[in-house]
N, C-alpha and C positions, 0 to 999 in steps of 0.2 A: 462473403459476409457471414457473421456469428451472430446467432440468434443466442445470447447466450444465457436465457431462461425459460424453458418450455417446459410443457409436462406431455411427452408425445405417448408414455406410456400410461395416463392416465387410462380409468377406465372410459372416458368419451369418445374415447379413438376406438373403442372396441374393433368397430363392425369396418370403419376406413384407416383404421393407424397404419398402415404399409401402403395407401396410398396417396393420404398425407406426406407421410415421410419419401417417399419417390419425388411426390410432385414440390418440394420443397428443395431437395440434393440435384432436380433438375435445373431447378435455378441458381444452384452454385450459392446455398445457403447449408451451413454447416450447424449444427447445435447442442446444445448443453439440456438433457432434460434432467427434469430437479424435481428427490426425492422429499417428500412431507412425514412420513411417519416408517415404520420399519418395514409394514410390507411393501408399500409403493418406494421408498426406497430399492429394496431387493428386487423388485421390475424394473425398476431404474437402470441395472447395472444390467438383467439381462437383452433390455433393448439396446443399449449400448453397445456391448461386447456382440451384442448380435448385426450392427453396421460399421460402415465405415463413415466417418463424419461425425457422430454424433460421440459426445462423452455426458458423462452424469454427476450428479452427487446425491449425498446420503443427507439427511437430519430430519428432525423434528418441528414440523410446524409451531409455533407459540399457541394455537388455537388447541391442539391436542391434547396441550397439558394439564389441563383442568375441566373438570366437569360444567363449569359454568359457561366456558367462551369454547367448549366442544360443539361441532355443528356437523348437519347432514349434508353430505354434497356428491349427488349422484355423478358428477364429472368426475371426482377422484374417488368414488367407491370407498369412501370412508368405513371404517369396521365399528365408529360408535362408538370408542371405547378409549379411555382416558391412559396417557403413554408416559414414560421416566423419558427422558433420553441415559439411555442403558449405553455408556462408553464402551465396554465388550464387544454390546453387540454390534456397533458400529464400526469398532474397530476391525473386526474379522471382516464386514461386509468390503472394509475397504483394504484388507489383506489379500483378500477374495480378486480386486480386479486391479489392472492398471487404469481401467478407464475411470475411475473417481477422481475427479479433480478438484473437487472442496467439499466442503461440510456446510450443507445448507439444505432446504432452508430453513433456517433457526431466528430466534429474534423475540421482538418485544410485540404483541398486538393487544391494546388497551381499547380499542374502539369498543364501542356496547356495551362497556362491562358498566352495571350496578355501582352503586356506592357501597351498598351492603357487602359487598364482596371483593371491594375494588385489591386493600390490599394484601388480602389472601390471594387472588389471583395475580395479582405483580407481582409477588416475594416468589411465588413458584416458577413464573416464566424467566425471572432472572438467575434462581437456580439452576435450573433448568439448563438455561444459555450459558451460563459459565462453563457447567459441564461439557459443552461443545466447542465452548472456546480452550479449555484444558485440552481436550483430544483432538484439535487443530492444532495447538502446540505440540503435543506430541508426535504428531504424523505429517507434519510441516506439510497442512494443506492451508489454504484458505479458509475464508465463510462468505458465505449467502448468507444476506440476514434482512430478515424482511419484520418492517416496522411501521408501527402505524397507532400515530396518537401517542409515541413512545419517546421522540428523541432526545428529550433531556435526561433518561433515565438511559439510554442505550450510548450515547456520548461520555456519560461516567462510566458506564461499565467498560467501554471499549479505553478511555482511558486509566481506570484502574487494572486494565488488563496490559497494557502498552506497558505500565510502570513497572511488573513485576517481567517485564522482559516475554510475553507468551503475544501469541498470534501475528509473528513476525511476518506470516505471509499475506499479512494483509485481509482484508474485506471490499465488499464492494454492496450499497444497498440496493436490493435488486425491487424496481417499481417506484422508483423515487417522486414523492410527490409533495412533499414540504418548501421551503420558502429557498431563498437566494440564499440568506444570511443560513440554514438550518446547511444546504449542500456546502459552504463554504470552509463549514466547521469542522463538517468531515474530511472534506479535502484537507485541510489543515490537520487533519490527525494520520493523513495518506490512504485513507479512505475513499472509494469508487464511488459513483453514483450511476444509477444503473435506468435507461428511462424506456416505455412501453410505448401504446399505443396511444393513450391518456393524452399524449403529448399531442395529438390532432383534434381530440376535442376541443370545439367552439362551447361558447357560452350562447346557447340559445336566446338569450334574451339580447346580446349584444353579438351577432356573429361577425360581424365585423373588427371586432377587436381583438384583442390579442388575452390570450388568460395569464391568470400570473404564472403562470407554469411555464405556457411557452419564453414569457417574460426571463424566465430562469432557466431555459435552456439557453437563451440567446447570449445570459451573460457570463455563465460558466466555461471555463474554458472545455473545449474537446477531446483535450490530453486526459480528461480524468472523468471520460464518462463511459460509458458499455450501450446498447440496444437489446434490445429483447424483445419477445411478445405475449413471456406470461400463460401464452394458449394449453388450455381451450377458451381462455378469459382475453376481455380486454380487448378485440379484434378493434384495428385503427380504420376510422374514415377510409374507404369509401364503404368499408365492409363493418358498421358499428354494429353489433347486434346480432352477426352472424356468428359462425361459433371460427374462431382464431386460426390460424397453423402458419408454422414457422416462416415459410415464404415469404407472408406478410410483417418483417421484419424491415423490411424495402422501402413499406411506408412511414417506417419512424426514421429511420435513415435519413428519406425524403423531404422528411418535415421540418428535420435538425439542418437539412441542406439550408431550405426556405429561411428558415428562422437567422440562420448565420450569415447568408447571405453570400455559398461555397458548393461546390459542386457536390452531385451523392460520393461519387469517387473518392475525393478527398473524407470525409465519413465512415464510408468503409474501409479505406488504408488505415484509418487512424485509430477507429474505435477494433477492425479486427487483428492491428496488431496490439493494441491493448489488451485485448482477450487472451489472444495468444500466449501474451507473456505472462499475466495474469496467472490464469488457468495452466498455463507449464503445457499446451497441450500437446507440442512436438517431442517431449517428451512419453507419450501419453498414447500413441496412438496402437 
């Protein structure tokens, strides 16, 4: 099983990250930890290259690049401080390893932004993004692209970018939580959809029922989804609240089993040969 969005070198794992990461490769869970800005990217590659199982990647969070949707987050040791995505420097970081397997995460996040600054801070996160979808086509990696409150403005970009022939290796939205018809678009552009923990959240007021989320895991196909766990974020039922690690990758497995109404096996065969080929990681190791 591939976890194939984690942050294991974040700063949260400080004082347990090598025993998170034991107790996670003991259960025969593999993973992807994903770089947000340029230092935690550069930890990225050397926790990577420092195990066997795990790969990484480099980019720039949409939150980074602007002083207004910049934020404090003692989990990733944030430095504060407003970022380019610098194609150089990213390029070298992924010169530097064979263990980089895409460019992420990069993307659109519009959540909380003001009006007063709405589209100064979208014109930047889109430049921004191009610039990483450019040196994805050039180093014929993928993208991580993580979006939120974004996707009609991140479906032109991805297809004004498909038109000029760049980003042939594809994307996958990692934390997918929009509608049936929003995953469907992307599929139709060959686009992933990538799903967390999220996905076992009840609606407290109705737990009985099903959310639209689950609704939309049930009726996407499984050829074109990935798992993850996002962690130190987003831990799934039965652990909500606690702080994440990749193992619990199990539970979203679990729940896509439930919803589909198919064994976890069949889920893991599927979504981690998806990865696999995805991510190139047999190449990679």
């Amino acid at each position: 099983m591939i976890d194939t969005h984690c942050h294991v070198h974040f700063q949260a794992y400080e004082t347990n990250g090598a025993e998170v990461i034991k107790r996670s490769q003991a259960q025969g869970v593999e993973m992807i930890t994903i770089g947000t800005q340029s230092t935690t990217s550069k930890e990225a590659i050397v926790t990577a290259e420092s195990h066997e199982g795990i790969w990484c990647t480099v980019g720039l969070h949409p939150s980074h690049t602007h002083q207004h949707t910049l934020h404090t987050d003692q989990n990733e040791a944030t430095e504060g401080q407003v970022e380019n995505f610098n194609k150089e420097y990213y390029r070298d970081l992924i010169q530097r390893s064979n263990k980089v397997v895409a460019i992420g995460e990069v993307g659109l996040d519009y959540f909380r932004v003001s009006d007063e600054v709405a589209a100064d801070v979208k014109l930047t996160q889109k430049i921004e993004l191009w610039k990483a979808m450019e040196l994805a086509t050039e180093t014929d990696l993928p993208l991580v692209l993580h979006i939120r409150d974004a996707h009609a403005d991140m479906q032109a970009l991805i297809r004004a970018a498909q038109e000029k022939r760049m980003i042939s290796r594809g994307a996958v939205i990692h934390c997918f939580t929009g509608t049936t018809e929003e995953a469907r678009a992307y599929h139709d552009l060959g686009i992933y959809t990538s799903f967390t923990g999220i996905i076992t959240f009840r609606d407290k007021k109705h737990p009985d029922q099903l959310t639209p989320l689950m609704k939309t895991v049930q009726e996407l196909p499984l050829e074109m989804m990935m798992i993850e766990t996002d962690s130190p974020y987003l831990a799934p039922e039965p652990h909500r609240g606690e702080q994440n690690e990749p193992w619990m990758v199990r539970f979203v497995a679990e729940k896509i089993a439930e919803l589909k109404g198919i064994s976890v096996e069949e889920v893991d065969r599927i979504t981690t040969n998806t990865a696999k080929t995805f991510f190139q990681l047999a190449e990679r190791s």
